[in-house]
N, C-alpha and C positions, 0 to 999 in steps of 0.2 A: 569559469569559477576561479579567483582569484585561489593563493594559497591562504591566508590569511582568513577567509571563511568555508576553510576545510576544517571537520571535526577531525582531531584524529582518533584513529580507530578504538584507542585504548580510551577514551571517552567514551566513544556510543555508548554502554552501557547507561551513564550519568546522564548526556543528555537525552536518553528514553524515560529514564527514571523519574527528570524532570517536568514530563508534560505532563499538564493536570485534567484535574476533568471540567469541562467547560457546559453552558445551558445547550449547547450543539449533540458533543458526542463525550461518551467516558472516555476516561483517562486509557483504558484499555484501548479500546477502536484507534483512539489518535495516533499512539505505540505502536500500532499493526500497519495502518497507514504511513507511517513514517516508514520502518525497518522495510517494508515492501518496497517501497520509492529509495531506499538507501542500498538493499541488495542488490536493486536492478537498475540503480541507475534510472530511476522512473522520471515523469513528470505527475506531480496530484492528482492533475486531472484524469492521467490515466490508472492510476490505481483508484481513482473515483468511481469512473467507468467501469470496472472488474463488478462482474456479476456473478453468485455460487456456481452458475450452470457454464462459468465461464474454465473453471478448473475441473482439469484430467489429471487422477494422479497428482506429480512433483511440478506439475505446471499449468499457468493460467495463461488462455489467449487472450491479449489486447485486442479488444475487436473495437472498441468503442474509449470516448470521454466523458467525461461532465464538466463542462465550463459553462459558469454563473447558473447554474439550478438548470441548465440544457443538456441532455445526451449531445455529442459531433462524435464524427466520423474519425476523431483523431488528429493530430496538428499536420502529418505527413503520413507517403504509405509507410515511410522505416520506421512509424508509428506503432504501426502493427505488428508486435511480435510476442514470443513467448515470453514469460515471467517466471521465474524459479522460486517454488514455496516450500521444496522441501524443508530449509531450518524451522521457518515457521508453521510446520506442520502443527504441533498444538497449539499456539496462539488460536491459529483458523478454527480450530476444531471448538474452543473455550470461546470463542467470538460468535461460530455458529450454536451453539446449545444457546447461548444467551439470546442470538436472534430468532431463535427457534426454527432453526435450517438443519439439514441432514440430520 
């Protein structure tokens, strides 16, 4: 990653703010999806891949992706690893009531 297409951090709030809601996913989903892949350093496809039953607690296992409308295995094993959701613990919770989960 160049420096030059680093947010910095005193931004992220703005550029969350910024993403709208699309005929895909709300404006909210996209926001959760980002800030997951931002805290951890993710790849899309892997926070694509995160399924409810995938989180315990302050963390979810990478077990899986979704690249082009397909589950895989992951790009690599260092693929697979935990995910830290404690900040977004209510976002999850306000994502799951909406999709009708826990």
């Amino acid at each position: 990653v160049y420096e030059r297409d680093r947010i910095p951090v005193d931004k992220l709030p703005l550029f969350l703010a910024a993403i709208p809601d699309t005929k895909i996913i709300p404006a909210q989903g996209a926001r959760l999806i980002a800030s997951i892949a931002i805290l951890n350093g993710a790849r899309v496809s892997e926070v694509l891949g995160l399924q409810w039953r995938d989180i315990e607690g302050e963390y979810a296992a990478m077990r899986r992706g979704w690249v082009r409308g397909h589950e895989s295995p992951g790009k690599s094993d260092g693929a697979r690893r935990q995910f830290y959701l404690k900040p977004l613990e209510e976002e999850l919770r306000l994502w799951a009531r909406r999709q009708g989960q826990r």
